[in-house]
C-alpha positions in Angstrom: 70.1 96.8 170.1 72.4 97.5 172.5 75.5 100.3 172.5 78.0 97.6 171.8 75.9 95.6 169.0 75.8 99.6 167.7 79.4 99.8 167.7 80.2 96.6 165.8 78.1 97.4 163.1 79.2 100.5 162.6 82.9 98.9 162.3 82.0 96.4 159.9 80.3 98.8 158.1 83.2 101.0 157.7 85.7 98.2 157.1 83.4 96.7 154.2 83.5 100.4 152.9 86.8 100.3 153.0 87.4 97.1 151.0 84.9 97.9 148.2 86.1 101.4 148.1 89.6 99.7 147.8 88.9 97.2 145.4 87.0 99.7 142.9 90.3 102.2 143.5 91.7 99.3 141.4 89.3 98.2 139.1 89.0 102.0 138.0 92.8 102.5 137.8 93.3 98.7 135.5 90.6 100.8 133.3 92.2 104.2 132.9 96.0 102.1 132.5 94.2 100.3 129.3 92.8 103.1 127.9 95.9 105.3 127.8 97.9 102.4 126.1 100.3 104.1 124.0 100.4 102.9 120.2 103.1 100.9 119.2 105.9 101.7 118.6 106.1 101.1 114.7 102.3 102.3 113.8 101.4 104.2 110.8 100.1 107.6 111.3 98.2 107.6 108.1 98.6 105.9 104.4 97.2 106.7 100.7 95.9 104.3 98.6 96.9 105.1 94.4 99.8 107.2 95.8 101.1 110.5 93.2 103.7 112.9 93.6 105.2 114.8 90.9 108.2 117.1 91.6 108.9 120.1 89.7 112.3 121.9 88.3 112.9 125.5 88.6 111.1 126.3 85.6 108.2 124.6 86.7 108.3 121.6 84.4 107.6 118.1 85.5 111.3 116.6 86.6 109.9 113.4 88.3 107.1 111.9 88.7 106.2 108.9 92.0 103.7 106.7 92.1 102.5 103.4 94.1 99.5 101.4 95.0 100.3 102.5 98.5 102.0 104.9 100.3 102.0 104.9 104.8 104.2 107.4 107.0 105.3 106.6 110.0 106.3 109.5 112.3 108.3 107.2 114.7 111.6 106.9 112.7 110.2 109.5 109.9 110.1 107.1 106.8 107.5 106.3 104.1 107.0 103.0 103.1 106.2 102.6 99.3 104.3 99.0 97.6 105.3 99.0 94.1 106.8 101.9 93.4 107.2 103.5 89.9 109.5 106.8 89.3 109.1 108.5 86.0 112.6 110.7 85.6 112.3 113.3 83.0 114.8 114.7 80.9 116.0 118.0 80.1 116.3 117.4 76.2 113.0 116.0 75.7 114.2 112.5 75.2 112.2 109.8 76.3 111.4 109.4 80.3 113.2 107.2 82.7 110.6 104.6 84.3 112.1 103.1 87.4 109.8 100.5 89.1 110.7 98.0 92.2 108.6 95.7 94.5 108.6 98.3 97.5 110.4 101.5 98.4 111.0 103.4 101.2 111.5 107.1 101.8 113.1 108.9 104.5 111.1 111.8 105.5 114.1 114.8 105.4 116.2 113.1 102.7 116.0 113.3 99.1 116.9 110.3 98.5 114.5 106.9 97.7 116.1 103.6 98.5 113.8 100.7 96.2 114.1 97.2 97.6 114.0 93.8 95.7 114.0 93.4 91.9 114.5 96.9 90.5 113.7 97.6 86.4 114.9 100.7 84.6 113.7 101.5 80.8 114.2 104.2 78.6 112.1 103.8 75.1 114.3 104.3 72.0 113.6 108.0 70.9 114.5 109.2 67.5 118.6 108.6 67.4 118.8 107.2 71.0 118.5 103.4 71.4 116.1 101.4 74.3 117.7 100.9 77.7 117.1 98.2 80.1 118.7 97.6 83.6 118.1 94.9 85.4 119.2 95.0 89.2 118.1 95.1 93.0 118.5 97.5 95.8 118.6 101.0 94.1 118.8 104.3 95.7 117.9 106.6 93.9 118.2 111.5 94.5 115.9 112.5 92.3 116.9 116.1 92.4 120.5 115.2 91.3 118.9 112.2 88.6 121.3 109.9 90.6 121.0 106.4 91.3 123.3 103.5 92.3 123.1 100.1 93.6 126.0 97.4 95.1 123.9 94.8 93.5 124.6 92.6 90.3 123.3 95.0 87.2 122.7 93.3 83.4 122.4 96.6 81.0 121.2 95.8 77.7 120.4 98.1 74.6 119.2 96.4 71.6 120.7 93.2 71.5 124.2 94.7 73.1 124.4 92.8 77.4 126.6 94.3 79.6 126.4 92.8 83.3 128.3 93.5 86.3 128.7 94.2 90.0 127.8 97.5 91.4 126.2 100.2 89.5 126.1 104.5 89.0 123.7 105.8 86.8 123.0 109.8 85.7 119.8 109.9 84.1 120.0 113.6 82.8 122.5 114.8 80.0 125.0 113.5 80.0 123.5 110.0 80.3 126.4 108.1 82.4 125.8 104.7 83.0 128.9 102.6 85.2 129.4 99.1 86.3 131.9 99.2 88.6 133.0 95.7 88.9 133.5 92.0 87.2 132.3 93.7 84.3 131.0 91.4 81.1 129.9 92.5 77.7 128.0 90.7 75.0 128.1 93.0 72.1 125.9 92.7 68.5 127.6 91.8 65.6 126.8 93.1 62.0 
C-alpha cells in the first residue's frame, strides 16, 4: 500500500467517524429531549378514591363534613376537583344537619370557599318543631366556615307542601336560618 493509498484511508476513516459520531450526537439528543418532556400543563398530581374531610369548630365538634367518590389536585392552578360531592353542615343547636350534594365540585386550594356545579340539592330533615327543607338549584358556592351559600341560579324552596321559587339565592345555614330569593320571586303556599 502505498503513502498516498495510506493517506486516503485515513481521511475516509476520519470523515465516516465524523458522520456517525454526528448522526448519534442526534439520535442521543432526540432521546434525552423525549425523556425530559414536561407533564402537561393541566395533570393531576395525585387523587383519592372515597374522598372524607370533616372540619372542626373551635370546640372541637364536627361543623362540616365533605365527601365524594373522588377527589384530584392539581398544583398547576391550585384547585381540587370533586365527582359527586356531598357537604353535611352541622348546626350549632343540634337541629338536624344540612346535606348539600351536586354532580361535581371544585375547590380552590387557599380559599374557603367550594363552588358545586350542575344540579345542586339541599335537605334539612324535619326535627322536633322545625319543618323539612328542600332547595332545588344549580351552581352553588358554598364558605363553610361562615355556613354561607349562594347561587345566581333559578332556586324552588319547598317545606312541606309550601313552593317558593325564584331567581338568585342566599342561604345561612346556622342560627338564624336565613334563606333569600332575591328575584322574580313566586310562592305556592298550603292551605288549611
Amino acid at each position: 500500500m502505498t503513502t498516498h493509498q495510506h493517506n486516503y484511508y485515513f481521511y475516509v476513516g476520519i470523515i465516516t467517524l465524523a458522520i456517525v459520531s454526528f448522526l448519534w450526537a442526534e439520535f442521543l439528543q432526540q432521546n434525552v429531549e423525549g425523556a425530559t418532556q414536561l407533564a402537561p400543563e393541566h395533570s393531576a398530581d395525585y387523587f383519592s378514591v372515597g374522598y372524607q374531610k370533616w372540619q372542626m369548630d373551635d370546640k372541637g365538634e364536627r361543623e362540616m363534613q365533605l365527601n365524594a367518590n373522588k377527589m384530584t389536585h392539581y398544583s398547576d392552578n391550585k384547585t381540587i376537583q370533586l365527582a359527586s360531592p356531598v357537604m353535611i353542615v352541622e348546626n350549632a343547636q343540634h337541629l338536624a344537619p344540612w346535606r348539600i350534594e351536586a354532580q361535581s365540585g371544585e375547590v380552590i386550594t387557599d380559599s374557603d370557599t367550594v363552588l358545586l356545579n350542575g344540579q345542586v340539592l339541599i335537605t334539612r330533615p324535619a326535627h322536633n318543631t322545625v319543618r323539612e327543607v328542600e332547595i332545588k338549584t344549580a351552581e352553588v358556592s358554598v364558605t363553610p366556615r361562615t355556613h354561607f351559600a349562594q347561587t345566581a341560579q333559578w332556586s324552588q324552596l319547598r317545606s312541606g307542601k309550601n313552593i317558593t321559587t325564584g331567581v338568585g339565592m342566599k342561604t345561612t345555614f346556622s342560627s338564624p336560618i336565613h334563606i333569600e330569593l332575591l328575584s322574580k320571586v313566586h310562592s305556592h303556599y298550603e292551605t288549611k
